[in-house]
MOPAC internal coordinates of N, CA, C and O (Angstrom, degrees):
PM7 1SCF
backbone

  N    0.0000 0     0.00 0     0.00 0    0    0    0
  C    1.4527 1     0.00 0     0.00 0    1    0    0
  C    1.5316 1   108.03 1     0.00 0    2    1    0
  O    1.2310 1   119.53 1   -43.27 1    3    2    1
  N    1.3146 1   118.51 1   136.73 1    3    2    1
  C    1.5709 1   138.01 1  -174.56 1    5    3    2
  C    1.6303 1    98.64 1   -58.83 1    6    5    3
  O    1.2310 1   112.05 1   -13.43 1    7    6    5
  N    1.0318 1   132.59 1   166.57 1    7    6    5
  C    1.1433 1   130.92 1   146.51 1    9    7    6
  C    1.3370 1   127.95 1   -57.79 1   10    9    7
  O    1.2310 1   121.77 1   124.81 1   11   10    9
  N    1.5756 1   114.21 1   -55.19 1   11   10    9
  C    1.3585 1   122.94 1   172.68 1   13   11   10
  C    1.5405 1    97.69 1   -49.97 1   14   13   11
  O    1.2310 1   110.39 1   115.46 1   15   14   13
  N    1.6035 1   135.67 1   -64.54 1   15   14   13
  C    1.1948 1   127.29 1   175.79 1   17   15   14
  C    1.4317 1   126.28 1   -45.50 1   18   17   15
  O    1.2310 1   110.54 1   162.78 1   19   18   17
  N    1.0290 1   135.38 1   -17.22 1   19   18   17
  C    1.6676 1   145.40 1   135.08 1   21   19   18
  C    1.6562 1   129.77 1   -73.35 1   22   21   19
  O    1.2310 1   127.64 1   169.07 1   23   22   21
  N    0.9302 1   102.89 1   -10.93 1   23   22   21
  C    1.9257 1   100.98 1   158.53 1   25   23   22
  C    1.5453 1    84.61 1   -89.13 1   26   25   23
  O    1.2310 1   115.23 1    94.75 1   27   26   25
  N    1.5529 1   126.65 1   -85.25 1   27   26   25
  C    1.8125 1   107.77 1  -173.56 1   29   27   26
  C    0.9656 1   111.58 1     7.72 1   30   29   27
  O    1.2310 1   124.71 1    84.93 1   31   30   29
  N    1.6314 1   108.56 1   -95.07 1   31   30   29
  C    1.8152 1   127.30 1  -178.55 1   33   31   30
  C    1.5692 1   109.77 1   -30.69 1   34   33   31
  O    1.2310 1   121.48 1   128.68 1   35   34   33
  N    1.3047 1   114.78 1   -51.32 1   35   34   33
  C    1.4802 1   108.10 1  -171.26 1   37   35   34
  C    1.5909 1    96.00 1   -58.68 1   38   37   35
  O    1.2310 1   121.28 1    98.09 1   39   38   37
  N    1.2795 1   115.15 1   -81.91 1   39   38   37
  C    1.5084 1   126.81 1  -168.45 1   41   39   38
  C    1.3313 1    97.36 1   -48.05 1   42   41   39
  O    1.2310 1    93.88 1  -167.75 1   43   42   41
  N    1.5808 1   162.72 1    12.25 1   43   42   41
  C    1.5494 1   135.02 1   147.32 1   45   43   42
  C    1.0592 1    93.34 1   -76.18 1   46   45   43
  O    1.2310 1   118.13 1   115.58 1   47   46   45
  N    1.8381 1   121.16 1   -64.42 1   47   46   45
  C    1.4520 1   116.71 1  -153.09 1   49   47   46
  C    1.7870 1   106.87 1   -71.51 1   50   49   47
  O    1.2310 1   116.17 1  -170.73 1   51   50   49
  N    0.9855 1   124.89 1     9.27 1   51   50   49
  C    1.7186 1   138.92 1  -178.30 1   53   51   50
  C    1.7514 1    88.77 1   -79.06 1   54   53   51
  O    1.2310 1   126.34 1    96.37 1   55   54   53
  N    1.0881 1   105.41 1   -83.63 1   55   54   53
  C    1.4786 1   135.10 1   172.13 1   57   55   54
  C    1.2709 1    96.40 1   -14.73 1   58   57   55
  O    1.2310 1   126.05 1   108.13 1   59   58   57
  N    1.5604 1   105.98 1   -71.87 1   59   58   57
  C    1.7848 1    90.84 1  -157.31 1   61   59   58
  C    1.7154 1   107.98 1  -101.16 1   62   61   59
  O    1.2310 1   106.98 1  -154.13 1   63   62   61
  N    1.1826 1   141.84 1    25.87 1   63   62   61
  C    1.1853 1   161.51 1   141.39 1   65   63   62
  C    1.3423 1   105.53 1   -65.13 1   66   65   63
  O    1.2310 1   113.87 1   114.48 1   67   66   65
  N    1.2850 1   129.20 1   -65.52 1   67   66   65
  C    1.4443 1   140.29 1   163.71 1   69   67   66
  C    1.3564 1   119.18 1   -65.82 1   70   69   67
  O    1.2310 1   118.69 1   -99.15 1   71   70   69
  N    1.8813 1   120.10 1    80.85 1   71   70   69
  C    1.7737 1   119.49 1   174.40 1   73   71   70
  C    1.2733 1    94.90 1   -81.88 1   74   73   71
  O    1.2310 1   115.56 1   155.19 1   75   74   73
  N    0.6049 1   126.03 1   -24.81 1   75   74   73
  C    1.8426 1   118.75 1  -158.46 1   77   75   74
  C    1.8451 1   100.70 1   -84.17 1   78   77   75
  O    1.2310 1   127.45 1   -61.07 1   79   78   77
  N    1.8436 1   103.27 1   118.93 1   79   78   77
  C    1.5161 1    83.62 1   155.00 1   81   79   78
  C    1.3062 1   145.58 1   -95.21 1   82   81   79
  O    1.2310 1   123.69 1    20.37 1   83   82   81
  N    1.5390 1   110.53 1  -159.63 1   83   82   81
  C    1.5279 1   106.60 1  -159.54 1   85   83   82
  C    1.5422 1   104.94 1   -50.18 1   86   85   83
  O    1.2310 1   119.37 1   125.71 1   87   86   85
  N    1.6399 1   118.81 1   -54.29 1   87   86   85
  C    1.7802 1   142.66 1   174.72 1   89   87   86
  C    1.7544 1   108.56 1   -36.34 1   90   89   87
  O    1.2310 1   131.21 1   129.40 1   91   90   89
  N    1.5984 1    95.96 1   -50.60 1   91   90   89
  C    1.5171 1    94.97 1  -172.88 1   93   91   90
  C    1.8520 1   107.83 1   -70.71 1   94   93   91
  O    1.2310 1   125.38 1   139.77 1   95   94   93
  N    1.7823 1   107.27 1   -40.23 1   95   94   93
  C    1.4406 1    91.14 1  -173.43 1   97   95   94
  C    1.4849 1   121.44 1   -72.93 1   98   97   95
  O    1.2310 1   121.29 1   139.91 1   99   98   97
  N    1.6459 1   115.14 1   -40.09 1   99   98   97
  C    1.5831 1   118.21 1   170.04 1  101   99   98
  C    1.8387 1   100.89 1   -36.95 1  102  101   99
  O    1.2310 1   117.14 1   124.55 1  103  102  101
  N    0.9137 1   123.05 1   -55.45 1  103  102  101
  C    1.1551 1   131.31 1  -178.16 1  105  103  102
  C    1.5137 1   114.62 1   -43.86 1  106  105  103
  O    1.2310 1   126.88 1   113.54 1  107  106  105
  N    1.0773 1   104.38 1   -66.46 1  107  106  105
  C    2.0512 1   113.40 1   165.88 1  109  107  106
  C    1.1518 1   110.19 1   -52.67 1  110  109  107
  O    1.2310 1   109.72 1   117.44 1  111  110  109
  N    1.3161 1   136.90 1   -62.56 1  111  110  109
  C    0.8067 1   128.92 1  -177.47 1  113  111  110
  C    1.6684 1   135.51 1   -60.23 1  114  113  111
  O    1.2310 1   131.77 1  -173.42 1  115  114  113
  N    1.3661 1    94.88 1     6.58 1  115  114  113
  C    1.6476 1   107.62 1  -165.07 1  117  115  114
  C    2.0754 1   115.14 1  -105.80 1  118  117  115
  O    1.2310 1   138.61 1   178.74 1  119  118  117
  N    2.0839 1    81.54 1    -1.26 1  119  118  117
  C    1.7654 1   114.39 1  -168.70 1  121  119  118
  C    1.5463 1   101.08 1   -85.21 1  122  121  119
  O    1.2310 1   127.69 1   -38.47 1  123  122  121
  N    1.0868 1   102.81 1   141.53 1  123  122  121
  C    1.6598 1   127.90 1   148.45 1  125  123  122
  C    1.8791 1   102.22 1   -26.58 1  126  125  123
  O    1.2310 1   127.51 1    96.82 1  127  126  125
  N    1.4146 1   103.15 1   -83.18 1  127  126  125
  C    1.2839 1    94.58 1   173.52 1  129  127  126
  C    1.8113 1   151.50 1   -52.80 1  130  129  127
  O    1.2310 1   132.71 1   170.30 1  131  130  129
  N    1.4257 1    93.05 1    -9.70 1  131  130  129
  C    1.4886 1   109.45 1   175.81 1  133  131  130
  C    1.8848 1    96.31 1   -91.11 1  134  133  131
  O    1.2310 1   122.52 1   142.70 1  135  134  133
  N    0.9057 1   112.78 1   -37.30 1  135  134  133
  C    1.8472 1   105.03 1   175.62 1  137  135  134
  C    1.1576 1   121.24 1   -71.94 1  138  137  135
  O    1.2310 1   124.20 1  -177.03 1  139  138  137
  N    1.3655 1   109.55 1     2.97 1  139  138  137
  C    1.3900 1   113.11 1  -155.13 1  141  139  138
  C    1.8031 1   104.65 1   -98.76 1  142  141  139
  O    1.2310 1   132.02 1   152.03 1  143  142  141
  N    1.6148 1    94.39 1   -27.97 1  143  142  141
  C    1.8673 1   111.12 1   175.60 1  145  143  142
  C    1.4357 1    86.44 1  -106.63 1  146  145  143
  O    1.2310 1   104.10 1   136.06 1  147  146  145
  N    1.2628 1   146.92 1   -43.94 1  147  146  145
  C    1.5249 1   139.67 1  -132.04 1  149  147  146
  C    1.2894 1   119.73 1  -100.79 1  150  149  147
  O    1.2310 1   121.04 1  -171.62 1  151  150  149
  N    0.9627 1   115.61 1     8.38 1  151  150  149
  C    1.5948 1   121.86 1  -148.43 1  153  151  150
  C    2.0909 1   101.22 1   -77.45 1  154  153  151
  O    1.2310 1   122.24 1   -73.48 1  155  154  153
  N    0.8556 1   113.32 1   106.52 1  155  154  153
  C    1.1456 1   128.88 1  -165.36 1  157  155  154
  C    1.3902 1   118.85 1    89.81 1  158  157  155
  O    1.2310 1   117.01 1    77.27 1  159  158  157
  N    1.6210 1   123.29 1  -102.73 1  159  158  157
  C    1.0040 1   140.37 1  -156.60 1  161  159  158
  C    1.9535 1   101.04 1   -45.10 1  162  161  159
  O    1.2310 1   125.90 1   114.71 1  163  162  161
  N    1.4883 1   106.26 1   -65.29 1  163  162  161
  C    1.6075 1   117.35 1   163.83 1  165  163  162
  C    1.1357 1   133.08 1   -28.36 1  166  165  163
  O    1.2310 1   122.73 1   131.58 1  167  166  165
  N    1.7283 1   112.38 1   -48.42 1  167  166  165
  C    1.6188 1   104.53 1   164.97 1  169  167  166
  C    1.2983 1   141.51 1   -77.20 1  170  169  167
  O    1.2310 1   136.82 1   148.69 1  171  170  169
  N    1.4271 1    85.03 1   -31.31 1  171  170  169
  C    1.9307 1   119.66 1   174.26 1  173  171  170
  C    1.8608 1    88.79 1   -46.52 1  174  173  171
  O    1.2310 1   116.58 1   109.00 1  175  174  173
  N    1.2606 1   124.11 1   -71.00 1  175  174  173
  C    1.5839 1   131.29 1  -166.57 1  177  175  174
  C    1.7220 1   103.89 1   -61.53 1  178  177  175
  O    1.2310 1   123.34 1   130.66 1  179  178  177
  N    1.2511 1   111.21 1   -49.34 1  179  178  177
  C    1.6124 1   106.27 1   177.88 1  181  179  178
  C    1.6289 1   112.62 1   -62.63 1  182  181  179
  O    1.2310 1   125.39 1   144.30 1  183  182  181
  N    0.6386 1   107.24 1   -35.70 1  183  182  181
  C    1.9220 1   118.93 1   157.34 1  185  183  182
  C    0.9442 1   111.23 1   -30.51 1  186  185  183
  O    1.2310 1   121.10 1   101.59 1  187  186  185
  N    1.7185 1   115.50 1   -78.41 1  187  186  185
  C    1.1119 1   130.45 1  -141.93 1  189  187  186
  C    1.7172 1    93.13 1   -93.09 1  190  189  187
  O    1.2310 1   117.59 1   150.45 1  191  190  189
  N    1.0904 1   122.20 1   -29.55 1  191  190  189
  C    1.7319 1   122.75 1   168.32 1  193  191  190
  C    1.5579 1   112.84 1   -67.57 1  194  193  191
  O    1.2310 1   116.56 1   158.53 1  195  194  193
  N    1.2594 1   124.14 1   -21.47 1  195  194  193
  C    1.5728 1   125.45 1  -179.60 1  197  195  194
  C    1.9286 1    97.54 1   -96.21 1  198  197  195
  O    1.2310 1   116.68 1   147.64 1  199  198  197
  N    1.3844 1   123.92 1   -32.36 1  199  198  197
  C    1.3039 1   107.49 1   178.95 1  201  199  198
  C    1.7022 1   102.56 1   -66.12 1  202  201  199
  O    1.2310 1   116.25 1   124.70 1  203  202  201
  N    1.6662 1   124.73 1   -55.30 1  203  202  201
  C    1.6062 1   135.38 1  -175.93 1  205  203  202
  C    1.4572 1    96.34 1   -34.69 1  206  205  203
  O    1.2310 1   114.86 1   134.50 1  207  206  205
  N    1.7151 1   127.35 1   -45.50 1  207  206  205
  C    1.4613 1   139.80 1  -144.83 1  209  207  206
  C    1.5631 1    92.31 1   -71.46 1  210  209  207
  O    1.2310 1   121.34 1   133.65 1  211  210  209
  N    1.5666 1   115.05 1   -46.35 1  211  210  209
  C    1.5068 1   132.69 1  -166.63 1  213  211  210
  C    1.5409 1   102.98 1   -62.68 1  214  213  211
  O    1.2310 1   118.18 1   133.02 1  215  214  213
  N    1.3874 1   121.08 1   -46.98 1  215  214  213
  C    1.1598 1   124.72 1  -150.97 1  217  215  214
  C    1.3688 1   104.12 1   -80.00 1  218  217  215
  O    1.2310 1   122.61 1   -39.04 1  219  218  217
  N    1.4605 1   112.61 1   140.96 1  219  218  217
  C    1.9533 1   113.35 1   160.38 1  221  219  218
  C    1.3278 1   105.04 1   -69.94 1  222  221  219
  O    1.2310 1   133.97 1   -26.94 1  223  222  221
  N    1.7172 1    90.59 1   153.06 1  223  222  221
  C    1.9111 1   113.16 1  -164.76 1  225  223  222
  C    1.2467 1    93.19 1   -55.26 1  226  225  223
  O    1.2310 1   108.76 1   133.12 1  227  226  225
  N    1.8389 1   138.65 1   -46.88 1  227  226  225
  C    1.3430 1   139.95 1   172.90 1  229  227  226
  C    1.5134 1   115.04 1   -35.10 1  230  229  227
  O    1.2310 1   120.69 1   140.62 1  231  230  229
  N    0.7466 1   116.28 1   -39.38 1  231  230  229
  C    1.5868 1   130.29 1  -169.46 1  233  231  230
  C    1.3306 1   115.56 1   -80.35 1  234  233  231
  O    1.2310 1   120.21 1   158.54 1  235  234  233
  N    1.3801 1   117.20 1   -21.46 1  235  234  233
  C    1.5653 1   126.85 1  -163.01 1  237  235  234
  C    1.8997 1    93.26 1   -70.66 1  238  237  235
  O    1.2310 1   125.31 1   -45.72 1  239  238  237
  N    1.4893 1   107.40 1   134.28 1  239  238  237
  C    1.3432 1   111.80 1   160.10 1  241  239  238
  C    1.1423 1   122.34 1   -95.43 1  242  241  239
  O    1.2310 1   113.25 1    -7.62 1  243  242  241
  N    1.3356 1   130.36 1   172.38 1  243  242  241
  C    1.5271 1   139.74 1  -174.82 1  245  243  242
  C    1.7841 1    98.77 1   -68.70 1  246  245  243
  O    1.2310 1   122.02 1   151.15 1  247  246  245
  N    1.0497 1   113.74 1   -28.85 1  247  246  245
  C    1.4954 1   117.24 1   172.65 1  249  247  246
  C    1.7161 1   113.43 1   -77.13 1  250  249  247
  O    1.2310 1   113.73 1   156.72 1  251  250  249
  N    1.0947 1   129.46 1   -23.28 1  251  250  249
  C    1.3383 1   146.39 1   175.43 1  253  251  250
  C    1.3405 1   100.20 1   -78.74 1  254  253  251
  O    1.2310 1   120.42 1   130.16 1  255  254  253
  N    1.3177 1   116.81 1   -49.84 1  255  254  253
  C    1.7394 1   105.38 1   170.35 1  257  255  254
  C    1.0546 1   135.03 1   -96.60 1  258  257  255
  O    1.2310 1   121.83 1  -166.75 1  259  258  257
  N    1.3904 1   114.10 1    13.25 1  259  258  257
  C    1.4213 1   132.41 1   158.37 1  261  259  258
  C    1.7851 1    95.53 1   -81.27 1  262  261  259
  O    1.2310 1   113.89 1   122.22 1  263  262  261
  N    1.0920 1   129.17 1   -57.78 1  263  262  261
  C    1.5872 1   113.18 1  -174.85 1  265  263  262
  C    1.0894 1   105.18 1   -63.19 1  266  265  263
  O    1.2310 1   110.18 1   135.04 1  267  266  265
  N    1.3290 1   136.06 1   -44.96 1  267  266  265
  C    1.4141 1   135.19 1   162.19 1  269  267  266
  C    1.6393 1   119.49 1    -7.18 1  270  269  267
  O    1.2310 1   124.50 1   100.33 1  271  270  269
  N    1.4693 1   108.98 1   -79.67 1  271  270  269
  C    0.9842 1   141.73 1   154.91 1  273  271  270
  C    1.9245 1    99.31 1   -17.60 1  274  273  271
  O    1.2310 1   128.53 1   111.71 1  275  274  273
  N    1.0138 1   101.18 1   -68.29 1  275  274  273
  C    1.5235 1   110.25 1  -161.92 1  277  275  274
  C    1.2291 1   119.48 1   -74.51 1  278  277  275
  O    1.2310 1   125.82 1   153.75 1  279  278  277
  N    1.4022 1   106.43 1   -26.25 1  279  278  277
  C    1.7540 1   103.22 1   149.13 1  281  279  278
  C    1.0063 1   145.75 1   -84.47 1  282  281  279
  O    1.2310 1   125.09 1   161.90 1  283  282  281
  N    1.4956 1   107.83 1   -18.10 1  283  282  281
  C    1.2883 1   116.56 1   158.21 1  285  283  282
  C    2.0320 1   135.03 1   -68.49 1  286  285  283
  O    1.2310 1   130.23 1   155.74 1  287  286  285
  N    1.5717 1    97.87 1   -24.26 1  287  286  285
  C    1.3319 1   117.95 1   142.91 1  289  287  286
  C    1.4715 1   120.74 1   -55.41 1  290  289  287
  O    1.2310 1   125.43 1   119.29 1  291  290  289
  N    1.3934 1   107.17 1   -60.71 1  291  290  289
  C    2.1689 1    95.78 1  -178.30 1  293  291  290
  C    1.7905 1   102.98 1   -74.61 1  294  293  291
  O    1.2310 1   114.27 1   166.40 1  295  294  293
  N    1.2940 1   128.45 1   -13.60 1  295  294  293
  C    1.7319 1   105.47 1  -169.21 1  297  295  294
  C    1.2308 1    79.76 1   -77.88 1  298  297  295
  O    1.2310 1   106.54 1   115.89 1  299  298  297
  N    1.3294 1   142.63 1   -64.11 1  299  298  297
  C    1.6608 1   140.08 1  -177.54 1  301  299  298
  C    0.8987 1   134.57 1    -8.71 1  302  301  299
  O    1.2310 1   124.64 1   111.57 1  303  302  301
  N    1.7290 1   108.70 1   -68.43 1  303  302  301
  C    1.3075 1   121.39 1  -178.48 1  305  303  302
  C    1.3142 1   114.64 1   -83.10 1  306  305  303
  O    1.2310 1   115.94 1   160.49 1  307  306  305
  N    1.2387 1   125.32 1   -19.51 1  307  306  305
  C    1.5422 1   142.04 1   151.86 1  309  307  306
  C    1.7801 1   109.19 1   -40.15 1  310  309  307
  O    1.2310 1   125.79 1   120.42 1  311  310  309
  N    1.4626 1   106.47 1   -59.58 1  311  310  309
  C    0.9013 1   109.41 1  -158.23 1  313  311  310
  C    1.9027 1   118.83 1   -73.12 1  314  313  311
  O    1.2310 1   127.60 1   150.95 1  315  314  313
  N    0.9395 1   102.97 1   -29.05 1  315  314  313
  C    1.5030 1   146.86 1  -174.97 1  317  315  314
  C    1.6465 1   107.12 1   -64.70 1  318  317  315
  O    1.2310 1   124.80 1   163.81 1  319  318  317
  N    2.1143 1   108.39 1   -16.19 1  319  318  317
  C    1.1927 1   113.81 1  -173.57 1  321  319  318
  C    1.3009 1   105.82 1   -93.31 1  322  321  319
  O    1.2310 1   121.30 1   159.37 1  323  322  321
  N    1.4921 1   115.12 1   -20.63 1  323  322  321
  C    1.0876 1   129.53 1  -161.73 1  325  323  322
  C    1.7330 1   137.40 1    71.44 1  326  325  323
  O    1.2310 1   129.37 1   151.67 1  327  326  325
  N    1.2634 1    99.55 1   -28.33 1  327  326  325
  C    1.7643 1   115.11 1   164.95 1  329  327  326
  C    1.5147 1    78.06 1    94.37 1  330  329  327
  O    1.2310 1   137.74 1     5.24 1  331  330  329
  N    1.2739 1    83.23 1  -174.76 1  331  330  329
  C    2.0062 1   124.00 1   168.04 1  333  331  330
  C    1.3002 1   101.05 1   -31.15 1  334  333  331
  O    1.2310 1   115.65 1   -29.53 1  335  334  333
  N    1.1669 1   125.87 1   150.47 1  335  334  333
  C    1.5503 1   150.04 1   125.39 1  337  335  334
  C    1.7142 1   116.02 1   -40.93 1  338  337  335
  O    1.2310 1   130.18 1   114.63 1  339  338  337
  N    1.3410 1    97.96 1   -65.37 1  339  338  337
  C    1.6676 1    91.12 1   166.46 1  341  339  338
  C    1.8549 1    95.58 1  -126.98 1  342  341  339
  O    1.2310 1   134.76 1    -9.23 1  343  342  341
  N    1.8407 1    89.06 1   170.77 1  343  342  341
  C    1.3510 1   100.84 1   160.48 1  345  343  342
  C    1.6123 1    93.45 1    72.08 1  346  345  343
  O    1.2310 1   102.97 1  -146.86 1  347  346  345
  N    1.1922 1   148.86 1    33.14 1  347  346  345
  C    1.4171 1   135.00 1   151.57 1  349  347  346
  C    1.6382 1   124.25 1   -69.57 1  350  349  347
  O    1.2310 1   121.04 1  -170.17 1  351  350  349
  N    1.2125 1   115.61 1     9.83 1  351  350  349
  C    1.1685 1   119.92 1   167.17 1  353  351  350
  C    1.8604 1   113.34 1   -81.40 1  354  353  351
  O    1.2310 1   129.07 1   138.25 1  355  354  353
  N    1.0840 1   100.13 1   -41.75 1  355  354  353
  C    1.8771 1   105.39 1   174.16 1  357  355  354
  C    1.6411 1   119.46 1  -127.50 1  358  357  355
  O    1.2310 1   135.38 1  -132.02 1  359  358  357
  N    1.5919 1    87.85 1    47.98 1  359  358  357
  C    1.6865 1   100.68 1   179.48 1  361  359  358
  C    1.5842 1    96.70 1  -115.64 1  362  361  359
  O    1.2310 1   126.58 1   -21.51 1  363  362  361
  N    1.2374 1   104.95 1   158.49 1  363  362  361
  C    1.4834 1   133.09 1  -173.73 1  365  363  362
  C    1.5486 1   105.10 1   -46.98 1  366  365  363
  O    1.2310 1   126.02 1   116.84 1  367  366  365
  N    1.7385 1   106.03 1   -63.16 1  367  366  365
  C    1.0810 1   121.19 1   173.12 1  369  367  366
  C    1.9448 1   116.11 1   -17.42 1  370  369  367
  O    1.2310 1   129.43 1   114.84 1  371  370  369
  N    1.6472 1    99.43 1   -65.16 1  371  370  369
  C    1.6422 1   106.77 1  -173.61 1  373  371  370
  C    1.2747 1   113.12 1   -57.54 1  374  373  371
  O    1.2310 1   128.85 1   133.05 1  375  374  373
  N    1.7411 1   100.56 1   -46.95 1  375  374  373
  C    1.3337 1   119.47 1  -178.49 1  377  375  374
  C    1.7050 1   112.62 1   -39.99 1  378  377  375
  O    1.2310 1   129.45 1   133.01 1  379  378  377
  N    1.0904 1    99.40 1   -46.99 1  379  378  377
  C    1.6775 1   100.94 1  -161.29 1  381  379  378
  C    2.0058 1    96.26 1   -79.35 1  382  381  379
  O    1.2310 1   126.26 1   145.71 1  383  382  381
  N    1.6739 1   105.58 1   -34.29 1  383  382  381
  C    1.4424 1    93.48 1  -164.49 1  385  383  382
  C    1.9899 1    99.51 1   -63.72 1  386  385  383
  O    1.2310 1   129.96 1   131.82 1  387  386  385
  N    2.4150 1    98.39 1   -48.18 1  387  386  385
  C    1.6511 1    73.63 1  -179.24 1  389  387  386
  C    1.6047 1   134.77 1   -47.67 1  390  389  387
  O    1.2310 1   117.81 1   161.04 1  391  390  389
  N    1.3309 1   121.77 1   -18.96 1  391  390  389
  C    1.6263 1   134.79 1   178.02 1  393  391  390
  C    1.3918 1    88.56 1   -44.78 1  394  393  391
  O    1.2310 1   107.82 1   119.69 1  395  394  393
  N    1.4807 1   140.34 1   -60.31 1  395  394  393
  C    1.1596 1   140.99 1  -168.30 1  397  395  394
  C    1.3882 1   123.32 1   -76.96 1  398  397  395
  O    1.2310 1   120.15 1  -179.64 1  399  398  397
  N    1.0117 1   117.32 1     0.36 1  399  398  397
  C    1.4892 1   130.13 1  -162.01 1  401  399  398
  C    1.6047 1   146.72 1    68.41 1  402  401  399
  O    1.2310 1   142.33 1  -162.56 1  403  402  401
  N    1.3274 1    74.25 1    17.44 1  403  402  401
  C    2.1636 1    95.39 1   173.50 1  405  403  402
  C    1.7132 1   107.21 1   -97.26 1  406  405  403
  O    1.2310 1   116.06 1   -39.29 1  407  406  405
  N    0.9487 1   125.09 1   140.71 1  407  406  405
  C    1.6292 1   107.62 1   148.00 1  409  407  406
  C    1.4144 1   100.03 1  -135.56 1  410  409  407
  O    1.2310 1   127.34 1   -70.32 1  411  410  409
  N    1.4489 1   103.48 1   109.68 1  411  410  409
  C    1.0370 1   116.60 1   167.25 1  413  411  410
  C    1.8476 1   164.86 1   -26.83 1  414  413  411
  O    1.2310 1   131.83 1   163.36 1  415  414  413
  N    1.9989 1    94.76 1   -16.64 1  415  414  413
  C    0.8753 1   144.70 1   165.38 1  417  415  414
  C    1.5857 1   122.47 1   -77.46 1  418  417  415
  O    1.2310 1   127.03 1   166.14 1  419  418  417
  N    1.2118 1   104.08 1   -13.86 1  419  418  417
  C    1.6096 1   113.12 1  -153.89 1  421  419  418
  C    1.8896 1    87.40 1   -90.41 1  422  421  419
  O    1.2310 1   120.10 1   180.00 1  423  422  421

């Protein structure tokens, strides 16, 4: 696979790993409840997923699709846990995936 044919791949599964947009996550992330799982490591990445969100696909660096890459690895394996039994609407679980820019609910 080309390189250019692997940024593609990165940037679909980027895309759809990431529902939440740039407005909605600055926004989450600005909550009581996003500090509450996020506190460092969590915001630092929701950051850095709302600046990638800003940027044109032209613009994306090899470092942009290396985080790419890396979020699309944690919404996964996140996702894959399934959360709570009940109450996944204000469980940690969501909490931590919206930090990343999924909410799972959506």
């Amino acid at each position: 696979m080309s390189e250019e044919q692997d940024h593609e791949a990165i940037h679909r599964e980027f895309e759809d790993a990431v529902n939440m947009t740039p407005a909605a996550l600055e926004k989450w992330l600005a909550t009581e409840e996003s500090r509450s799982v996020g506190t460092g490591v969590g915001h630092d990445e929701g950051q850095r997923i709302v600046a990638i969100k800003h940027k044109k696909k032209a613009d994306l660096t090899d470092a942009d699709y290396d985080h790419m890459r890396k979020v699309v690895g944690y919404v996964h394996r996140h996702l894959a846990q399934k959360g709570p039994a009940d109450d996944k609407e204000h469980s940690a679980w969501r909490f931590s995936l919206m930090n990343w820019g999924h909410d799972p609910l959506k």
